[in-house]
N, C-alpha and C positions, 0 to 999 in steps of 0.2 A: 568707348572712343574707337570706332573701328580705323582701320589701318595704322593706327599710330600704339605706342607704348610707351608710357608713366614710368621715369624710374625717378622715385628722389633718393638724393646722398645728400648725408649729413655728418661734418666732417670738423675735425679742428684744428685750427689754424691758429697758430702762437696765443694759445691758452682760451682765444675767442669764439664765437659761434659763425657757425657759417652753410649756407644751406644752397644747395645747386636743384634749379629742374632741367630734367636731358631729355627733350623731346625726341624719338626714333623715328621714323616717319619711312615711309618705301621707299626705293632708289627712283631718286628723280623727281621727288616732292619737296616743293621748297620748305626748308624748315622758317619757321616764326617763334618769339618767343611770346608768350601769353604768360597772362597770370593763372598759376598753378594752386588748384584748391584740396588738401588733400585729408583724410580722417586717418585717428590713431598716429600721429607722429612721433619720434621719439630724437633727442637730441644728446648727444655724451660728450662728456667733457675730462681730456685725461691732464693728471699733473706731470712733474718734469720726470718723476721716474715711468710714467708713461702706464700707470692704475687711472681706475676708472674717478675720478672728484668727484662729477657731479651727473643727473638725468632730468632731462626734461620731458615731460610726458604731455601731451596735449588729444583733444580729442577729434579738433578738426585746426589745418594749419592753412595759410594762404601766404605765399609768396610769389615775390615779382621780381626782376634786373630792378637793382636800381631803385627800390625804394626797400624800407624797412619791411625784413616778417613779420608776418602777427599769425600768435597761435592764439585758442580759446580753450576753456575750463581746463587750465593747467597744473599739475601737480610738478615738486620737485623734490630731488632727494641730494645730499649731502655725504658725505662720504669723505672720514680722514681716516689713515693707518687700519685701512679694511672695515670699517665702522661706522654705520648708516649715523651721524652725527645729529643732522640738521634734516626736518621735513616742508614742506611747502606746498602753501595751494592759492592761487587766485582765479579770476574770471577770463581775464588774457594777458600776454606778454607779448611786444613787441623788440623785437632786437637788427643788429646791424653791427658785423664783427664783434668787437668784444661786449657792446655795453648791449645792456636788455633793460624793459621799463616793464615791472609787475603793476597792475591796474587791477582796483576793483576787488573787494573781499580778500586782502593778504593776508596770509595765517603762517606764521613762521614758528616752528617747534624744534625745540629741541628734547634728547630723551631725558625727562628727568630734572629739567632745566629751564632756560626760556624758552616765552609764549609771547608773541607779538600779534595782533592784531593792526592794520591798517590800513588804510585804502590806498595809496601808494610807495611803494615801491625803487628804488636803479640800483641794479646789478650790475657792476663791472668784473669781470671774468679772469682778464689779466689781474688786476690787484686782489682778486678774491674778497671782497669787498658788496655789503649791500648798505644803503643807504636808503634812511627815510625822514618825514619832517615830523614835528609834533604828535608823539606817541605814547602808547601808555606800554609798559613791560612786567609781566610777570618773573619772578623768578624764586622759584621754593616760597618760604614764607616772608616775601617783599612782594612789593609793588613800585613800581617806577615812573614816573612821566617826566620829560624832556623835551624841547624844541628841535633839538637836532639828534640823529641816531646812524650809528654804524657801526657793521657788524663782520668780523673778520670769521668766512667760514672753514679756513684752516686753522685758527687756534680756537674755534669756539668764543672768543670773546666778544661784547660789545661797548661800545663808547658812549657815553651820551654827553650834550654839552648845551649851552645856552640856557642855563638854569633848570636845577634839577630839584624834585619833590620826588620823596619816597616816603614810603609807609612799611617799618619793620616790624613784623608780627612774631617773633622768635621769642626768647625766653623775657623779657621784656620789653611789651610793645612801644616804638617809637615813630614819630614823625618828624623828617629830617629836610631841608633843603640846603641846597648849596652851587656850586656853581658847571662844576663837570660830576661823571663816574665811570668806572670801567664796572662791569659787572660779568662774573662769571655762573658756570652752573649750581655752586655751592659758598657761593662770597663777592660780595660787592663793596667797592670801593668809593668814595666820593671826597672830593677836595674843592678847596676854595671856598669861604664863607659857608664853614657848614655852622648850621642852627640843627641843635637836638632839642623837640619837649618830650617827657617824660612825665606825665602825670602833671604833678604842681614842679615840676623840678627842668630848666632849661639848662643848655650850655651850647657855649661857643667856641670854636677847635678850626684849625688849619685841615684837618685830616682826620675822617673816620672809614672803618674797618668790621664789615661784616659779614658773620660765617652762619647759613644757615647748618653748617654740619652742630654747633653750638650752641645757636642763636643768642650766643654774645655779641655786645656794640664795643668797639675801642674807640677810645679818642686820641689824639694827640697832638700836639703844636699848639704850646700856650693854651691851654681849653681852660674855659672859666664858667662857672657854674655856680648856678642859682637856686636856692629851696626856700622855706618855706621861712625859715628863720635866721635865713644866714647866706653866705659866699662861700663859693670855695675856687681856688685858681690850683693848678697842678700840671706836670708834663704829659702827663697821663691817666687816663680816666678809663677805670672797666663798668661796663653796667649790665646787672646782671638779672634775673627774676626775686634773687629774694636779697641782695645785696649789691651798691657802688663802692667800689673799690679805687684810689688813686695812690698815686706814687709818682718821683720826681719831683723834688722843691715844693712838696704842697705847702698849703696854706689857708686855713681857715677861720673864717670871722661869724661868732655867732651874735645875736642879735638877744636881749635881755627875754623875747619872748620863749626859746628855744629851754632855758632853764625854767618855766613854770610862772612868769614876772609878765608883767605889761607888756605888750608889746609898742 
């Protein structure tokens, strides 16, 4: 671009993205703004103690006044208390101040933790905050799918809600739904109409509790449970790979078949 020179700044503005092109031009040439196309961009994001949060890395970026950026095959990284946390990559992102929209092949990793897969995507930068719709989540030995999802990348945690289905593969495997969950790197939560099966064995619980450090399942809130010969109701229900354990006001009904008799 002879007589003129390219500088982009990329800079942050109350926790949002913000991206300037400065046309230089000779003395006595009108300046004009045009849409700016540029390769290798890089974007950073600092928190309130003024450390680096997060990076945006893209490989070719275009921006304009006045209408949203959009960058292309973007990577990002995550960063809490000095700690590449969270990894990122899609096909492009487009943003404008705080909020950005991830499109196209999302892959959200954590180390060790969750794995997201989906094709979109919104970032909001002040809230630290990513949202997606109908998704599946990995996390150690679960599996997740939900209609709604969000994901907080300062505490590492995620939300899901509008009816949840999980698949727990730990010390013994269960298949669970219920209505929201929080899920972290090492234990997932789920409330509201949870249904547990268990082989030939069902129950039903206010509240379950799982740790892949264990891969034990807790239940609790009124859980009531079903096997093969019988009922059983209790405050609290553990399940484990070689034994169910309960405790709290149990109460058990066996059924004539359970002793050796007719069923």
């Amino acid at each position: 671009m002879s007589g003129k020179r390219i500088l982009i700044l990329t800079l942050l503005i109350g926790g949002g993205i913000a991206a300037w092109l400065v046309l230089s031009s000779p003395p006595g040439t009108k300046q004009t703004v045009a849409v700016s196309r540029a390769s290798e961009v890089s974007l950073v994001g600092y928190d309130e103690q003024g450390k680096t949060a997060w990076i945006v890395r893209a490989e070719e970026g275009q921006m304009e006044k006045g209408k949203d950026s959009q960058l292309s095959h973007v990577t990002l990284l995550f960063t809490s208390d000095d700690t590449w946390t969270l990894r990122g990559k899609c096909d492009s992102l487009s943003y404008s101040d705080d909020k950005a929209t991830l499109s196209g092949n999302v892959v959200l990793s954590e180390e060790g933790g969750l794995h997201l897969v989906t094709n979109k995507a919104d970032w909001d930068t002040a809230s630290k905050e990513i949202r997606a719709g109908n998704v599946t989540i990995d996390v150690q030995s679960a599996s997740l799918t939900a209609h709604t999802f969000s994901y907080r990348t300062d505490k590492q945690e995620a939300a899901m809600g509008g009816g949840v289905h999980a698949s727990l593969s730990g010390e013994s495997p269960l298949t669970v739904t219920g209505d929201r969950a929080m899920a972290k790197a090492d234990s997932i939560a789920i409330d509201g109409n949870v249904r547990v099966r268990a082989g030939d064995e069902a129950y039903y619980a206010s509240h379950l509790e799982y740790s892949s450090k264990d891969g034990i399942t807790r239940l609790s809130g009124g859980v009531v449970g079903t096997f093969v010969h019988g009922t059983i109701s209790a405050g609290r229900i553990r399940i484990a790979r070689d034994e169910t354990s309960a405790t709290e006001n149990v109460h058990i009904a066996l059924d004539d078949g359970f002793f050796g008799g007719r069923e």
